[in-house]
C-alpha positions as CSV (number, residue, x, y, z in Angstrom):
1,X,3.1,17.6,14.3
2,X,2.0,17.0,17.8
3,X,3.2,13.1,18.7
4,X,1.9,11.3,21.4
5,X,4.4,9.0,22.6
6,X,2.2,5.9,22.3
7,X,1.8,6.3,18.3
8,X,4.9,7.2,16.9
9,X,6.5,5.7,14.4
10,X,10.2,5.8,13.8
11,X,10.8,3.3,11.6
12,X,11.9,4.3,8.3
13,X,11.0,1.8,5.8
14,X,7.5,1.6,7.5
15,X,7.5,5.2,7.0
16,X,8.9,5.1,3.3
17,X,6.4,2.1,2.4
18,X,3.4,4.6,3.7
19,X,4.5,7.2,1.4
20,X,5.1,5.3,-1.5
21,X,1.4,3.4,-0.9
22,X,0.2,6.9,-0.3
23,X,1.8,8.9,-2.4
24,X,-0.5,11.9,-3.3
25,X,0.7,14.3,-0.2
26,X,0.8,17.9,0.3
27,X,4.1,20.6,-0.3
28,X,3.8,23.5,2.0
29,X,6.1,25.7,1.4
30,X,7.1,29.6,2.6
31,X,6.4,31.9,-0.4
32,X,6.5,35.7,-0.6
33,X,3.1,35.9,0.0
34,X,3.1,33.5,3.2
35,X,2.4,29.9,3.4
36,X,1.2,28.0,0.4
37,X,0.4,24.3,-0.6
38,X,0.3,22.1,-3.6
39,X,-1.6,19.0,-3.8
40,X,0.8,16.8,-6.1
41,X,2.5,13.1,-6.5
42,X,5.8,12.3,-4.6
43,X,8.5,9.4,-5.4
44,X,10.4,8.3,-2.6
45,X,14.0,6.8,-2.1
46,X,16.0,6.1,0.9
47,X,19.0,8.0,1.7
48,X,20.9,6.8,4.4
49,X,19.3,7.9,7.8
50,X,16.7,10.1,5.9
51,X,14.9,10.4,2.8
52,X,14.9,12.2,-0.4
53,X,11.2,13.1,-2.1
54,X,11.2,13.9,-5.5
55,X,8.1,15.8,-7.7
56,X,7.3,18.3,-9.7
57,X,5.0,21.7,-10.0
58,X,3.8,23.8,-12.5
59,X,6.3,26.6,-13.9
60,X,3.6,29.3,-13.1
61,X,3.1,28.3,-9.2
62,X,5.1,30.9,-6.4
63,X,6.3,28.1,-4.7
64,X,8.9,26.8,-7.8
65,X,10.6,30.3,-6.4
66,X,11.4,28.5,-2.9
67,X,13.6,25.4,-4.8
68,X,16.6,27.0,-4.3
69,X,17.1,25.7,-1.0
70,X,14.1,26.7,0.7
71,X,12.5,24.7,3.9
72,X,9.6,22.9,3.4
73,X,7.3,20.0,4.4
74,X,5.1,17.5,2.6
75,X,2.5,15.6,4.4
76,X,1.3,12.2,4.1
77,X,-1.8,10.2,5.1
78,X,-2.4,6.5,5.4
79,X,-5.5,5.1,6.0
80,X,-8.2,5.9,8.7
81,X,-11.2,5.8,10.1
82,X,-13.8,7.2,13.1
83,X,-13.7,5.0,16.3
84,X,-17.1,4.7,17.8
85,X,-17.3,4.5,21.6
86,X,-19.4,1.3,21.6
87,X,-16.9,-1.0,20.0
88,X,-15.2,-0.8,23.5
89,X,-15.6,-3.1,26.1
90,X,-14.6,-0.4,28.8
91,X,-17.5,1.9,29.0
92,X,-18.1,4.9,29.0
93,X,-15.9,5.5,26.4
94,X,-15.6,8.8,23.7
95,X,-15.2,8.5,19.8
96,X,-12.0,9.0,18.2
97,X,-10.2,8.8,14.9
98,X,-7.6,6.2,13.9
99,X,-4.8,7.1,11.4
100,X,-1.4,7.2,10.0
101,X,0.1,10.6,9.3
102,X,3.9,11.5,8.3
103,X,5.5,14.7,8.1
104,X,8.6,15.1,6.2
105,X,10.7,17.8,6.8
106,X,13.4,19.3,4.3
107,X,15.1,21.6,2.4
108,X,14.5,22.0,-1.9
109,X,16.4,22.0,-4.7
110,X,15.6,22.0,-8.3
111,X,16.2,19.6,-10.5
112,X,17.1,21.7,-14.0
113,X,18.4,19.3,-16.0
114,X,16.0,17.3,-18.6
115,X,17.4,14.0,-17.9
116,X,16.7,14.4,-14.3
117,X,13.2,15.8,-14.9
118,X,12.4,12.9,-17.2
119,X,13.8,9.9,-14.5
120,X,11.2,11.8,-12.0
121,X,8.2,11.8,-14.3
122,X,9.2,8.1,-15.4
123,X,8.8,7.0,-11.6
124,X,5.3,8.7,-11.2
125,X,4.2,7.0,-14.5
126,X,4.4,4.0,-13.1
127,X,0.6,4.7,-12.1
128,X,-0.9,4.3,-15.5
129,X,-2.8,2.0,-16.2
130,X,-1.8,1.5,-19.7
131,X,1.9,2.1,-19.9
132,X,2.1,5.9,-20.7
133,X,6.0,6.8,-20.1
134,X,7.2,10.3,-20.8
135,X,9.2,8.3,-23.6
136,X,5.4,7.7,-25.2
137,X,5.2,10.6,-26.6
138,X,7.0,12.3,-29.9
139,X,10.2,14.1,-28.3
140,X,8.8,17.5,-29.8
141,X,6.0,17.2,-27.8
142,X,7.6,16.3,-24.5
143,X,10.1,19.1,-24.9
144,X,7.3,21.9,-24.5
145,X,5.8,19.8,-21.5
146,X,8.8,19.9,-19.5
147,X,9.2,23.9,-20.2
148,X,5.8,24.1,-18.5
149,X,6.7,22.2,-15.2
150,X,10.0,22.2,-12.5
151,X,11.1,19.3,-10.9
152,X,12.6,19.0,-7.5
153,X,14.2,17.2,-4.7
154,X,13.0,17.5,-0.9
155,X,16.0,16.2,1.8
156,X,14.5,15.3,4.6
157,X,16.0,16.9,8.1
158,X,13.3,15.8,10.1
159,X,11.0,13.2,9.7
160,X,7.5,12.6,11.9
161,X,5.3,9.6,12.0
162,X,2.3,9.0,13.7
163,X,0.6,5.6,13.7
164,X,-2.4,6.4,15.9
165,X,-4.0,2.5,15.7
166,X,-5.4,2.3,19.4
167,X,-2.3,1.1,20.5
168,X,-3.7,2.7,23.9
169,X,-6.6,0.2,24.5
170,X,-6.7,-3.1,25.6
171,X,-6.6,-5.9,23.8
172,X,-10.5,-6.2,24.3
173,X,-11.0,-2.8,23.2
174,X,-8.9,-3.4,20.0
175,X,-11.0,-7.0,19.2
176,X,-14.0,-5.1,19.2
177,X,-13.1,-2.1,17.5
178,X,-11.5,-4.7,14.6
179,X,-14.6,-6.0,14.6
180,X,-16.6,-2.7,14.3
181,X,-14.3,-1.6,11.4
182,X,-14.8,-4.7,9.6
183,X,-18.4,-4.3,9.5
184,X,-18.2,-1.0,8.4
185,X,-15.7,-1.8,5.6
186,X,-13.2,-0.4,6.7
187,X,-10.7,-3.3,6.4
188,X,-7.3,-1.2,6.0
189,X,-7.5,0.3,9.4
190,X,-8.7,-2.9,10.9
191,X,-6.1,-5.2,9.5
192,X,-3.6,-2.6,10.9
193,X,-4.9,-3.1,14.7
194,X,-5.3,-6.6,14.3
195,X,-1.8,-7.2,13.2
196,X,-0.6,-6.2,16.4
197,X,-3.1,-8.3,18.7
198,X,-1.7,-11.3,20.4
199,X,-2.4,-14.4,18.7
């Protein structure tokens, strides 16, 4: 990802707290076929100076073939939203788009063992709305699902974060472009600006 001095982000638990609130990302991997990507839920842990991602894919899918230590990245993003040039004070101004992206960079490995499978799909149930665990189920039941899927692990070795938030703008800029996003409903990006505006 291209990074722009002004709007990156570097900060790892910012960057972890993004990808847990924003968890749905993208796993683009190399496959024998070229480059391919799955649209799937992550978990995410700390691990020291990096992270670890953990998920799972479909048996059938060409890119369960690259766990075995094969690079790969998954892509996050946060929330975002158009800019319109007349919420600036400086004029003439151009449009642009605010938003939080993260790259995480790693290398795969597969996570064979039940047990492990099961913690994984334990932490993505947490989404349900009515308590479904992977314990919900009758064991018989559960044993075919987790034939159909393969679980994994992504290390990160390189992790990118861009928090592009019109950090480049004056503070007039930013008041009124808070206040154009508030009117529009857009009150995720705004409270992001605003929060770094001097009181």
């Amino acid at each position: 990802m291209y990074l722009r001095p002004a709007f990156t982000e570097t900060d790892l638990d910012r960057i972890a707290a993004t990808i847990a609130e924003n968890s749905f990302g993208v796993l683009v991997t190399r496959t024998e076929t070229g480059m391919d990507a799955s649209h799937i839920p992550f978990l995410v842990a700390r691990a020291g100076d990096g992270l670890v991602l953990s998920a799972h894919l479909g048996r059938p899918n060409a890119q369960c073939a690259t766990f075995d230590g094969g690079a790969a990245v998954a892509i996050f993003g946060g929330p975002h939203a158009y800019i319109a040039p007349g919420w600036y004070a400086a004029q003439p101004a151009v449009p642009t788009w605010d938003y939080i992206a993260v790259h995480v960079h790693g290398v795969l490995e597969p996570v064979d063992d039940a047990a492990g499978t099961l913690d994984i799909l334990r932490g993505l149930s947490v989404h349900d709305p009515l308590g479904f665990t992977p314990d919900s189920p009758p064991a018989a039941y559960m044993d075919g699902m987790l034939r159909g899927i393969r679980a994994f692990r992504l290390r990160s070795t390189k992790i990118e974060g861009q928090w592009k938030m019109s950090q480049n703008r004056s503070v007039a800029d930013r008041q009124g472009v808070v206040a154009g996003l508030r009117d529009q409903g857009h009150s995720a990006v705004a409270h992001m600006i605003a929060a770094d505006l001097p009181i």
